[in-house]
C-alpha positions, 0 to 999 in steps of 0.5 A: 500500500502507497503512503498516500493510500495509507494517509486517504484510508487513515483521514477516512477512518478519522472522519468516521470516528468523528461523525460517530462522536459527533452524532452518539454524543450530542446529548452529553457533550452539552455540558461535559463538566458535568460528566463525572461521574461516581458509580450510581451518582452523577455531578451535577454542577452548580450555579446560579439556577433559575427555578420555575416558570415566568409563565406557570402552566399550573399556576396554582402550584406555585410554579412562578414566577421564577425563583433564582437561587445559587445551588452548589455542585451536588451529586445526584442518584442515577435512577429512583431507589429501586426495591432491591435497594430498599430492600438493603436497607431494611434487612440491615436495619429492620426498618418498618416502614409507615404504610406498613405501621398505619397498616394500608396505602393508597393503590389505583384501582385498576391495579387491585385484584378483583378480590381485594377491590370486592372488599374496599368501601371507601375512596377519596372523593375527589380521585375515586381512583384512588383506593385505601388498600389494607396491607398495602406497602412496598412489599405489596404494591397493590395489596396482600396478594401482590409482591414484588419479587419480579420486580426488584428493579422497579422503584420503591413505592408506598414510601413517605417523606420520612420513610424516604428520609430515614433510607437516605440517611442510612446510606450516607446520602439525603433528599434533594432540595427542589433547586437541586432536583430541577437543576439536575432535571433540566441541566440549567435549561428552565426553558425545557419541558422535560430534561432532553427538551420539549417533546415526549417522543423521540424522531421515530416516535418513540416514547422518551418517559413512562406517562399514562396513554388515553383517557384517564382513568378507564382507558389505559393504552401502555403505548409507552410499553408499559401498563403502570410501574416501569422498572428504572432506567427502562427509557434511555437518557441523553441528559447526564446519566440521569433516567426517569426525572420525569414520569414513572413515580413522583419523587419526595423532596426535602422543601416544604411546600408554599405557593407563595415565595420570597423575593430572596428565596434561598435553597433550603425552601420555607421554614416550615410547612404542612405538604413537602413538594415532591416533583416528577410526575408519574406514569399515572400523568397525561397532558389532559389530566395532570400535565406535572411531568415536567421539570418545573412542575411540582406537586405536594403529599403531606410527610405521612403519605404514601401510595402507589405512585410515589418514590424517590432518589438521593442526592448528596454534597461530597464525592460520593464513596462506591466502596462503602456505598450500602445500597450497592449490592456490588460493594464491600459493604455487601459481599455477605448479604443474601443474593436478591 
C-alpha cells in the first residue's frame, strides 16, 4: 500500500470516528463538566439556577414566577431507589416502614385484584381512583396478594417523606432540595419541558418517559410499553446519566411546600410547612389530566403519605464513596448479604 493510500484510508477512518462522536454524543457533550461521574451518582454542577416558570402552566402550584437561587455542585442518584435497594436497607436495619405501621396505602384501582377491590368501601372523593388498600406497602404494591419479587428493579413505592428520609440517611446520602432536583432535571435549561427538551417522543416516535396513554382513568393504552410501574432506567437518557426525572413515580423532596415565595428565596425552601413538594410526575400523568411531568412542575403529599405512585432518589454534597456505598449490592459493604 502507497503512503498516500495509507494517509486517504487513515483521514477516512478519522472522519468516521468523528461523525460517530459527533452524532452518539450530542446529548452529553452539552455540558461535559458535568460528566463525572461516581458509580450510581452523577455531578451535577452548580450555579446560579433559575427555578420555575415566568409563565406557570399550573399556576396554582406555585410554579412562578421564577425563583433564582445559587445551588452548589451536588451529586445526584442515577435512577429512583429501586426495591432491591430498599430492600438493603431494611434487612440491615429492620426498618418498618409507615404504610406498613398505619397498616394500608393508597393503590389505583385498576391495579387491585378483583378480590381485594370486592372488599374496599371507601375512596377519596375527589380521585375515586384512588383506593385505601389494607396491607398495602412496598412489599405489596397493590395489596396482600401482590409482591414484588419480579420486580426488584422497579422503584420503591408506598414510601413517605420520612420513610424516604430515614433510607437516605442510612446510606450516607439525603433528599434533594427542589433547586437541586430541577437543576439536575433540566441541566440549567428552565426553558425545557422535560430534561432532553420539549417533546415526549423521540424522531421515530418513540416514547422518551413512562406517562399514562388515553383517557384517564378507564382507558389505559401502555403505548409507552408499559401498563403502570416501569422498572428504572427502562427509557434511555441523553441528559447526564440521569433516567426517569420525569414520569414513572413522583419523587419526595426535602422543601416544604408554599405557593407563595420570597423575593430572596434561598435553597433550603420555607421554614416550615404542612405538604413537602415532591416533583416528577408519574406514569399515572397525561397532558389532559395532570400535565406535572415536567421539570418545573411540582406537586405536594403531606410527610405521612404514601401510595402507589410515589418514590424517590438521593442526592448528596461530597464525592460520593462506591466502596462503602450500602445500597450497592456490588460493594464491600455487601459481599455477605443474601443474593436478591
Amino acid at each position: 500500500m502507497s503512503v498516500l493510500t495509507e494517509l486517504a484510508a487513515f483521514h477516512f477512518l478519522s472522519l468516521i470516528l468523528f461523525f460517530l462522536n459527533l452524532y452518539g454524543h450530542l446529548c452529553v457533550a452539552e455540558l461535559p463538566e458535568n460528566r463525572k461521574s461516581e458509580d450510581s451518582m452523577v455531578l451535577v454542577k452548580g450555579g446560579v439556577t433559575e427555578v420555575g416558570l415566568e409563565k406557570p402552566i399550573i399556576p396554582q402550584d406555585g410554579e412562578g414566577p421564577i425563583r433564582k437561587i445559587d445551588v452548589p455542585s451536588f451529586y445526584i442518584d442515577k435512577t429512583e431507589v429501586t426495591n432491591a435497594q430498599f430492600k438493603r436497607f431494611v434487612d440491615a436495619t429492620g426498618y418498618k416502614t409507615e404504610a406498613e405501621k398505619f397498616g394500608n396505602s393508597f393503590v389505583m384501582q385498576s391495579f387491585v385484584s378483583e378480590e381485594i377491590n370486592s372488599k374496599i368501601t371507601q375512596s377519596v372523593a375527589s380521585a375515586p381512583w384512588w383506593l385505601p388498600v389494607d396491607k398495602a406497602d412496598w412489599q405489596h404494591p397493590e395489596g396482600p396478594d401482590s409482591s414484588i419479587k419480579s420486580r426488584m428493579d422497579n422503584p420503591v413505592v408506598h414510601v413517605t417523606w420520612n420513610d424516604a428520609t430515614e433510607f437516605c440517611r442510612w446510606a450516607g446520602k439525603r433528599l434533594p432540595f427542589e433547586a437541586e432536583w430541577e437543576r439536575a432535571c433540566n441541566n440549567g435549561r428552565p426553558t425545557r419541558l422535560f430534561p432532553w427538551g420539549n417533546r415526549e417522543k423521540d424522531k421515530d416516535g418513540e416514547w422518551l418517559l413512562n406517562i399514562w396513554q388515553g383517557k384517564f382513568p378507564e382507558e389505559n393504552l401502555a403505548e409507552d410499553g408499559h401498563v403502570g410501574l416501569a422498572p428504572v432506567a427502562s427509557y434511555s437518557s441523553c441528559h447526564l446519566g440521569l433516567h426517569d426525572m420525569v414520569g414513572n413515580v413522583w419523587e419526595w423532596t426535602q422543601d416544604w411546600h408554599s405557593v407563595d415565595h420570597p423575593k430572596k428565596p434561598t435553597i433550603t425552601g420555607p421554614a416550615s410547612g404542612k405538604d413537602k413538594v415532591k416533583k416528577g410526575g408519574s406514569f399515572m400523568c397525561q397532558k389532559g389530566f395532570c400535565y406535572r411531568y415536567r421539570c418545573a412542575a411540582r406537586g405536594n403529599n403531606s410527610p405521612d403519605t404514601s401510595a402507589y405512585n410515589l418514590g424517590f432518589r438521593c442526592v448528596k454534597s461530597e464525592v460520593p464513596h462506591p466502596e462503602t456505598d450500602p445500597t450497592d449490592s456490588s460493594t464491600s459493604a455487601n459481599k455477605h448479604k443474601t443474593e436478591l
